[in-house]
C-alpha positions as CSV (number, residue, x, y, z in Angstrom):
1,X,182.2,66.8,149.4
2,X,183.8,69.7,147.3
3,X,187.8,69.4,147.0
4,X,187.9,73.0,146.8
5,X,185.8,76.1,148.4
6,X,187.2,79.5,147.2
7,X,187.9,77.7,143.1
8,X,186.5,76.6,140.5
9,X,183.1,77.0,141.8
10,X,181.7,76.0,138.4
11,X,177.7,77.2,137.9
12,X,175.3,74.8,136.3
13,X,175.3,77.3,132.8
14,X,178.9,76.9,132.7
15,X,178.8,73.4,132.5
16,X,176.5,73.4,130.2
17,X,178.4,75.7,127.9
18,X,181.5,73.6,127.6
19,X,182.9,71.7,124.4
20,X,181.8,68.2,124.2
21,X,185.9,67.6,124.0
22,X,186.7,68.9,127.1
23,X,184.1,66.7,128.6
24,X,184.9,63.9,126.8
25,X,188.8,64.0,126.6
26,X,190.7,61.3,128.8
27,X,193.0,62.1,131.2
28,X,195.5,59.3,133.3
29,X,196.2,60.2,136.3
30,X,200.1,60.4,137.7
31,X,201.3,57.4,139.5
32,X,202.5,59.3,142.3
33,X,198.8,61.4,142.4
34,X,197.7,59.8,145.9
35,X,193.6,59.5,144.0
36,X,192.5,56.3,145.6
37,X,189.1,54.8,144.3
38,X,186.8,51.9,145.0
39,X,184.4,49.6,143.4
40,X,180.7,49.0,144.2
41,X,179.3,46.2,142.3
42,X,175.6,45.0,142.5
43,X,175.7,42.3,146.0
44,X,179.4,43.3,146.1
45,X,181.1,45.1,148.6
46,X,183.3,48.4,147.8
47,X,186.6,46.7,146.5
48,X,190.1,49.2,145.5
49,X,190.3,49.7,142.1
50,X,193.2,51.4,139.8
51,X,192.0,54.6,138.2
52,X,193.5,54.1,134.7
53,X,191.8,57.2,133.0
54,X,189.4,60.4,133.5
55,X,187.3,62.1,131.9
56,X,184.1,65.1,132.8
57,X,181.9,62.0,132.1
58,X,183.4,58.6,133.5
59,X,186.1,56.6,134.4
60,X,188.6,54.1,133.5
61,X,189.1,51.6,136.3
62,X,191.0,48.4,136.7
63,X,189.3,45.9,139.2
64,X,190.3,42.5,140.7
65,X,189.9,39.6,138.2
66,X,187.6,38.3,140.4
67,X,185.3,41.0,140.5
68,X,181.8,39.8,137.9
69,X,179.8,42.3,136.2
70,X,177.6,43.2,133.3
71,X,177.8,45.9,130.8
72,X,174.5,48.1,131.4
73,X,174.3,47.7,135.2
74,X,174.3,49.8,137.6
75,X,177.6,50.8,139.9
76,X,179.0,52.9,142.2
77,X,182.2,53.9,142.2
78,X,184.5,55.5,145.4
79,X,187.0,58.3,144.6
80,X,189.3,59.1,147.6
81,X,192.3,62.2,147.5
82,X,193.5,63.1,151.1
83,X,190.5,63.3,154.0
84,X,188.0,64.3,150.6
85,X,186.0,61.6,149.1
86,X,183.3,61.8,146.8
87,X,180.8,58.7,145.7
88,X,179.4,58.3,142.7
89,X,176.6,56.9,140.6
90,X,177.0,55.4,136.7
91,X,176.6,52.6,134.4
92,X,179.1,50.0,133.4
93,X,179.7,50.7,129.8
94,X,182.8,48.6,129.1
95,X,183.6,45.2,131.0
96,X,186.7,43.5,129.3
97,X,189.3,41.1,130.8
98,X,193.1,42.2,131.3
99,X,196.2,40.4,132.1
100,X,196.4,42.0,135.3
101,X,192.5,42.4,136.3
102,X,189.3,43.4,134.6
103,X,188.9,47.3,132.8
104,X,185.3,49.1,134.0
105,X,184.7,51.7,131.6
106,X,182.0,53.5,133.5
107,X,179.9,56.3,132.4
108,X,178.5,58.8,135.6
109,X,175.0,59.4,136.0
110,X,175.5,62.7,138.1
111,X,172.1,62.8,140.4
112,X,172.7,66.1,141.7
113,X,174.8,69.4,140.2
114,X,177.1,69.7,143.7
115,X,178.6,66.0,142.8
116,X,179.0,66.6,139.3
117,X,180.8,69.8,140.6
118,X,182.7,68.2,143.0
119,X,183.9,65.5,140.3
120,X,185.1,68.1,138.2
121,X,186.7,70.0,140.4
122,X,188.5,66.4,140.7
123,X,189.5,66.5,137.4
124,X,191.3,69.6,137.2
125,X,194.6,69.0,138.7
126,X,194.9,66.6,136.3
127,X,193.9,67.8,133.2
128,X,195.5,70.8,133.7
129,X,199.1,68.8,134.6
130,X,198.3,66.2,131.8
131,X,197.5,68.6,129.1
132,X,200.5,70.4,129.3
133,X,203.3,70.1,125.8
134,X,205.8,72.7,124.9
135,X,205.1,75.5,122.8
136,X,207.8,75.5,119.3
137,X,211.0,77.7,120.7
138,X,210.3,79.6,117.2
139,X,207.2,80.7,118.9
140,X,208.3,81.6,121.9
141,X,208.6,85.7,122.0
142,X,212.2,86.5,123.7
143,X,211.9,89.7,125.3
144,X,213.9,89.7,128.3
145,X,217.7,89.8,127.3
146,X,219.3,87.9,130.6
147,X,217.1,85.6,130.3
148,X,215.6,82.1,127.7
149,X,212.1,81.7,128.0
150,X,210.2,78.7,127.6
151,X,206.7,78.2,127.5
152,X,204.3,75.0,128.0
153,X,200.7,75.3,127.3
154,X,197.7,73.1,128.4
155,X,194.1,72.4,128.1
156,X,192.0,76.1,128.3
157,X,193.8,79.1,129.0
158,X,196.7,77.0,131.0
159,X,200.1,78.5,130.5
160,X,204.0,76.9,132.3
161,X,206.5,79.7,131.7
162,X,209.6,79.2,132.6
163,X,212.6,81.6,132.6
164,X,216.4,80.6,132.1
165,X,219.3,82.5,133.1
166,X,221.8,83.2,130.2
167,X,224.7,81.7,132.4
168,X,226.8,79.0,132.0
169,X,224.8,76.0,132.5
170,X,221.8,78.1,131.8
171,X,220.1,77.3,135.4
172,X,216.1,77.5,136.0
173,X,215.7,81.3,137.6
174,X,211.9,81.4,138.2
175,X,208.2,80.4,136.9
176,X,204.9,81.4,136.3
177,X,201.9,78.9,136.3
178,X,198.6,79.7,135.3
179,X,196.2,77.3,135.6
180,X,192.9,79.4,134.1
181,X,192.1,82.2,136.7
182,X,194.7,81.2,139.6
183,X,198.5,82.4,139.5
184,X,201.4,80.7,141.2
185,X,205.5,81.7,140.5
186,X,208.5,81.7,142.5
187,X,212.1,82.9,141.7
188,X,214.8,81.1,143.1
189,X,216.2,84.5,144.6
190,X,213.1,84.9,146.7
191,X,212.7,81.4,147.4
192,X,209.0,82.0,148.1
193,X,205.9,80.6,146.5
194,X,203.1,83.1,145.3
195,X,199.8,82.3,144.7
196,X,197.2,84.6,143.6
197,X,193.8,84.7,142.1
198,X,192.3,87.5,139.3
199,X,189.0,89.4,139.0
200,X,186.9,88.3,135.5
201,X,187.8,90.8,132.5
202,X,191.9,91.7,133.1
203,X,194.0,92.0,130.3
204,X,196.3,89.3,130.7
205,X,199.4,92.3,131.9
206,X,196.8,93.3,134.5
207,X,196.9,89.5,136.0
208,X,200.0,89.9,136.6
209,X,201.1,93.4,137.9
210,X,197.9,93.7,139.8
211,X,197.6,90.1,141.6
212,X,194.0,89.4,144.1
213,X,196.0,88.5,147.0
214,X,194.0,86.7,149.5
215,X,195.0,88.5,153.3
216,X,192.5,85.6,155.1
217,X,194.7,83.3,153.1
218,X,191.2,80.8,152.0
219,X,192.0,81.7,148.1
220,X,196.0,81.3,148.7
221,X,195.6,78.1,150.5
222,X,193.6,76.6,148.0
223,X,195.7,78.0,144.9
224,X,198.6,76.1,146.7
225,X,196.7,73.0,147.2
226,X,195.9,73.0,143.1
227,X,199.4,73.2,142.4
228,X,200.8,70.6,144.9
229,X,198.2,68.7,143.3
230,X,199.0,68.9,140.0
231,X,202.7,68.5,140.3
232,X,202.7,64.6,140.4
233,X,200.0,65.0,137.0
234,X,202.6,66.7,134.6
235,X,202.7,65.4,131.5
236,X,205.8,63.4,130.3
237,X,206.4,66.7,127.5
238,X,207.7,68.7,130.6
239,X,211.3,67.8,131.0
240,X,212.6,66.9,134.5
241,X,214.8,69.5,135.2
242,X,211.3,71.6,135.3
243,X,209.6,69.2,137.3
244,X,212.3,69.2,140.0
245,X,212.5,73.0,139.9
246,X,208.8,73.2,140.5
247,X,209.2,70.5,143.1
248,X,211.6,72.7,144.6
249,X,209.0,75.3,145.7
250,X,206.4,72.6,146.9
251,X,207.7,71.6,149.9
């Protein structure tokens, strides 16, 4: 049921403890994000429906036109990424009639804290990809002479630093992601990927020159997994030179 095993392994007083906001912002998913999702409609059978939006509460989705509800009842709804898929219980809030189907706004009645984790967990490639706009170059500190720094921020503590090479053309030379307590970067010298986790209380210079590498490779694994999945969720404020140069070191 959980997309991940080793991250974000959110406790019930954490949830809890987080800003209505971040609950209740809305998130659309990339159209190349492979989420699938269904549609379970009282004496209905499941039936594929678009996820147009996402948020720690509900969901946006877009049905066939066929498909007859009322607001108030009871639904299921289907979420599907990969071999994962998660089912899940809510009430139709929204029922209004599109050129190209019906929108079900649908609020989640989570029945049990593991699928309300699991759902979240859900949400974070997504958010974090989706939250993402670049930080003013005038506030961007440029400390490393060879090099032009820029610097996209997200949702939380999520930070996109990239680094330029003051050459002509000025190619991409390397990154760092972080996407709240997991790492990843790659230089195009190395070629290589990293991904690494951090202990709760580092300075933000101790992330970084004293990385929790995972030898059993569970915590790497699953690092990589986040980023692959929020490649296809960037938001349209990262340019595409950035998003190919990411791309690069995903395959």
């Amino acid at each position: 049921m959980l997309f991940f095993k080793r991250i974000f392994n959110f406790k019930p007083a954490k949830v809890a403890q987080m800003a209505d906001n971040r609950l209740d912002t809305r998130y659309a998913p990339g159209a190349a994000f492979p989420l699938h999702s269904y549609l379970h409609l009282s004496r209905y059978d499941w039936r594929p429906a678009k996820v147009l939006n996402l948020s720690g509460r509900g969901i946006g989705l877009l049905g066939a036109r066929e498909s007859k509800a009322t607001e108030g009842q009871d639904v299921k709804v289907k979420v599907v990424l990969g071999k994962r898929e998660l089912v899940l219980e809510g009430r139709l809030a929204h029922f209004e009639p599109r050129p190209k189907g019906v929108y079900c706004g649908i609020g989640f009645t989570f029945t049990d804290f593991l699928t309300q984790k699991a759902y979240l967990q859900l949400l974070q490639p997504i958010a974090i990809g989706q939250s993402l706009q670049p930080v003013a170059p005038d506030r961007v500190v440029q400390n490393e002479p060879q090099f032009i720094k820029q610097v996209f921020r997200g949702e939380g503590d999520c930070v996109l630093t990239v680094w330029l090479t003051k050459t002509p053309g000025t190619p991409l030379h390397s990154f760092e992601f972080q996407m709240h307590d997991y790492f990843c970067r790659a230089d195009v010298v190395s070629g290589v990927l990293e991904a690494y986790g951090r202990t709760a209380g580092e300075s933000h210079k101790g992330k970084l020159s004293n990385p929790v590498f995972d030898t059993t490779g569970g915590l790497s694994d699953e690092i990589r997994q986040l980023f692959h999945w929020i490649l296809p969720n960037l938001s349209a404020a990262v340019p595409d030179d950035v998003r190919a140069f990411l791309h690069n070191f995903a395959e």
